[in-house]
N, C-alpha and C positions, 0 to 999 in steps of 0.2 A: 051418647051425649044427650040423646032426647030424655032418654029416661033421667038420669042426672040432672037436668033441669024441670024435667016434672018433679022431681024429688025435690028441691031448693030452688022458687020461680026465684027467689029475693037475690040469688048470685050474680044475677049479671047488672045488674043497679047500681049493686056494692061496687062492683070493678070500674064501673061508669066513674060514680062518684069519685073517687081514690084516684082514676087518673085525673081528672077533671082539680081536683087537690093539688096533684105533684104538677100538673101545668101550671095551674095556679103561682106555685111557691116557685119554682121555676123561673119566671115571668118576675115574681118579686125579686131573686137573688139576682138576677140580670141587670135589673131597674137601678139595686142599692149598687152593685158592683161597678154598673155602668158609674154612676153619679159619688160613690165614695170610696172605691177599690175596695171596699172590705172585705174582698175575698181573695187578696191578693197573697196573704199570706198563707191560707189553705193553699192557695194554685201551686206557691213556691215547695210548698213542705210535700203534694202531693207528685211535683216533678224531682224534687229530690228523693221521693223515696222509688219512682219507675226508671229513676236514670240509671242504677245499675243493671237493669231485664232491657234498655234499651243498647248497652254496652253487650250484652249477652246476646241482643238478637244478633248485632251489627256485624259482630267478633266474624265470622265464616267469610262476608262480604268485605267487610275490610284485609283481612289474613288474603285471601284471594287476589286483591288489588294489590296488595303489597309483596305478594310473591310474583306477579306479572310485572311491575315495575322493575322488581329483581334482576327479574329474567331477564328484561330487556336489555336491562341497566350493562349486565353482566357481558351481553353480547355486542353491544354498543362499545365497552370499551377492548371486548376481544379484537372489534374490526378495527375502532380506532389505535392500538397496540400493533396489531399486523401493519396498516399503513402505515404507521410510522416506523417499524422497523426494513418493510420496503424500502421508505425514504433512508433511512441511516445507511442502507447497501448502497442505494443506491448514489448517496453524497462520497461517500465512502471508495465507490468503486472510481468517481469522477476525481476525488481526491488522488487518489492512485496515479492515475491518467497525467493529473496536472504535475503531479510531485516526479514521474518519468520525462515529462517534456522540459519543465522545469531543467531537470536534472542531463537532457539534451542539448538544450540549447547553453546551459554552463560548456557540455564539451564540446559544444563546436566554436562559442567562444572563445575557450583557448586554444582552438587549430587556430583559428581565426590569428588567435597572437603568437601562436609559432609560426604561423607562417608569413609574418613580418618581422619574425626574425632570421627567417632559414635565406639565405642570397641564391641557393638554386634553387629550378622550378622544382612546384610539388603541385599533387594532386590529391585530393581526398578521394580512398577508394571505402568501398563497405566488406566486411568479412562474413562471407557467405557459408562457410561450414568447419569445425575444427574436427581435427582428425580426434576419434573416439580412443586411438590408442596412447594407453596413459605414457607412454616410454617414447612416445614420439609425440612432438609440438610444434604440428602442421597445421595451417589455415588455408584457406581456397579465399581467393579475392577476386572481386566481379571484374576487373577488367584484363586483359588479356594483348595478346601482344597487334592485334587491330587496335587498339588504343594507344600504342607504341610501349608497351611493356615489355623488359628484355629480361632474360635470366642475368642474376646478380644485383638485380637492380636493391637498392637501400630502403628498407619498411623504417618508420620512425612514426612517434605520436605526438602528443602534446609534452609528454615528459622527454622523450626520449629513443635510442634506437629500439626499434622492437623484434627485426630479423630482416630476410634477405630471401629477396625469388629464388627458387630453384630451377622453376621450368614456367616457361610461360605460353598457352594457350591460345587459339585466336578470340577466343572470348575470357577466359579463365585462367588465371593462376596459382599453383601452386607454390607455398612460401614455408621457410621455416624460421620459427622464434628462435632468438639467441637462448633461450634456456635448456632447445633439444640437446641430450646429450653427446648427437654429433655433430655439436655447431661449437665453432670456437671464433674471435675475432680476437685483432691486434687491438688496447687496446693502451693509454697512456696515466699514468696520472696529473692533473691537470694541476699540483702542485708544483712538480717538479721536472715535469717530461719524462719522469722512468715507463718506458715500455714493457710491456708486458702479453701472454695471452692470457681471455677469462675463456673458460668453459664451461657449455648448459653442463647442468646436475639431473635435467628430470624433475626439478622443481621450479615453478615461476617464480619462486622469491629467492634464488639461491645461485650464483653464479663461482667455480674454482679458478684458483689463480697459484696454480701450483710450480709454477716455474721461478717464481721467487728466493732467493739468496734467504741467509737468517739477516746479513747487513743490509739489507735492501730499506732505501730511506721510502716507508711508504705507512701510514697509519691508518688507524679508525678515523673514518670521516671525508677519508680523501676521495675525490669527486674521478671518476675510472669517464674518458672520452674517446671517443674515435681517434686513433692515430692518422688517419690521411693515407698508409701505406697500405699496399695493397689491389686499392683500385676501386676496392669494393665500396667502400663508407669512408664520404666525404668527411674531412678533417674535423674535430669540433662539436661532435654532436655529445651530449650526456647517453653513458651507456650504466652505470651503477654507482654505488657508492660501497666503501670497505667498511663492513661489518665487524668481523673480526679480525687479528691478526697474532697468529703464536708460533713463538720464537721456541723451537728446542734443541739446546746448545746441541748433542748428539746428531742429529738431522741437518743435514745441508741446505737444506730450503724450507722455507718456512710456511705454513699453514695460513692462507691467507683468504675469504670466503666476503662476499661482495653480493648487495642485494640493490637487483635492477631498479633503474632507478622510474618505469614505464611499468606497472601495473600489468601483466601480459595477460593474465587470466580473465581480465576486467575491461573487454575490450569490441565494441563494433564499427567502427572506422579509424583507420589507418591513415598514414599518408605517402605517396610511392616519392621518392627524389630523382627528378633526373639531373645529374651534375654535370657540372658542365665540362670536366675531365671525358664522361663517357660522350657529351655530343660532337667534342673536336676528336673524339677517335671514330666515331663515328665518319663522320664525316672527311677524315682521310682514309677512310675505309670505303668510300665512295670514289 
């Protein structure tokens, strides 16, 4: 550098000058711009032509921000999706709940009205276990004969008869539906007083009444009650209705099939009868 300025002392004057110039002009286009804008349209023309290299520097830092808002976005509404489908189990499950209670308190309501209709005492008991064997329809009832439970004694529901103790427990009872295949009761139409027996099938919905004549006055629709006789089940109670009935001239008795009229299958409390038949035998049994 030494040598280079010995060679051309005049270089560094020049440079002096020339900036001393561009301050100069500098200083002017500030003065005019200040007082007239007239560089306002250069400024404009010179940011519209850097606006696209400021679009290109940005492009990285923006793309970046708007894949983290993404992301967030994305897991924001994963958690909000999961709570809310929490919540719909969990309405859901409450619904459930309300729609069985609901659905309890309609049947206790109408014990509640059969047993303003029934003139002997009764008692609402709960059904504690059914027998697993499909060819027998046996139930276990929480109360037993310390609660004065007797064998024989009469099971009925809101509709209807539903079966009869077999053996009774000091805590527990054993009972069988009218539907078991070896359960039969007397059993009348309430049309006309014709007696008759039904017998269980092995199905809840199906009772046989196969002692019937082809002349036998009894039809579709006729309402099947407890006859009284017996001892067992008090007079009066609904035990089915006649489903079908066929005549074949050949055949002496006719084909008569009767569906109960107590939903046997569809069933957690019962109600036990004590009639008033068994407490005056009781009680000359005393």
């Amino acid at each position: 550098m030494i040598s280079s300025y010995k060679q051309n002392p005049a270089r560094i004057p020049a440079l002096g000058a020339r900036a001393f110039a561009l301050l100069l002009l500098s200083l002017l286009l500030m003065f005019l711009d200040h007082r007239d804008n007239h560089l306002d349209a250069v400024r404009n023309a010179i940011s519209a032509a850097v606006y696209p290299m400021r679009i290109i520097v940005a492009a990285p830092v923006n793309f970046w921000a708007w894949a983290s808002d993404l992301s967030k976005s994305k897991k924001e509404l994963q958690t909000e999706n999961s709570r809310l489908r929490a919540e719909i189990l969990l309405t859901a499950a409450r619904l459930q709940r309300l729609t069985s209670l609901e659905a309890e308190n309609n049947r206790l309501r109408d014990f509640l009205e059969a047993r303003r209709r029934v003139q002997d005492e009764v008692r609402v008991v709960t059904i504690m276990a059914v027998d697993a064997n499909p060819f027998k329809h046996n139930i276990v009832l929480d109360l037993g004969s310390s609660q004065g439970v007797y064998a024989g004694q009469a099971i009925i529901n809101a509709d209807g008869i539903i079966g009869v103790v077999m053996e009774a427990g000091p805590l527990t009872s054993d009972a069988i539906l009218i539907s078991d295949p070896g359960h039969a009761l007397l059993v009348e139409v309430n049309r006309n007083g014709l007696r008759t027996l039904a017998y269980g099938t092995g199905e809840f919905g199906r009772l046989d009444l196969p002692g019937l004549p082809n002349n036998a006055d009894i039809r579709t629709g006729d309402l099947l009650v407890t006859s009284g006789l017996g001892g067992t089940f008090p007079s009066g109670y609904p035990v089915a209705v006649v489903d079908t009935v066929t005549r074949i001239p050949q055949d002496a008795f006719a084909e008569v099939t009767a569906t109960p009229t107590a939903a046997l299958d569809q069933m957690r409390e019962v109600m036990l009868i004590w009639s008033a038949q068994h407490d005056e035998q009781a009680t000359n049994d005393e």
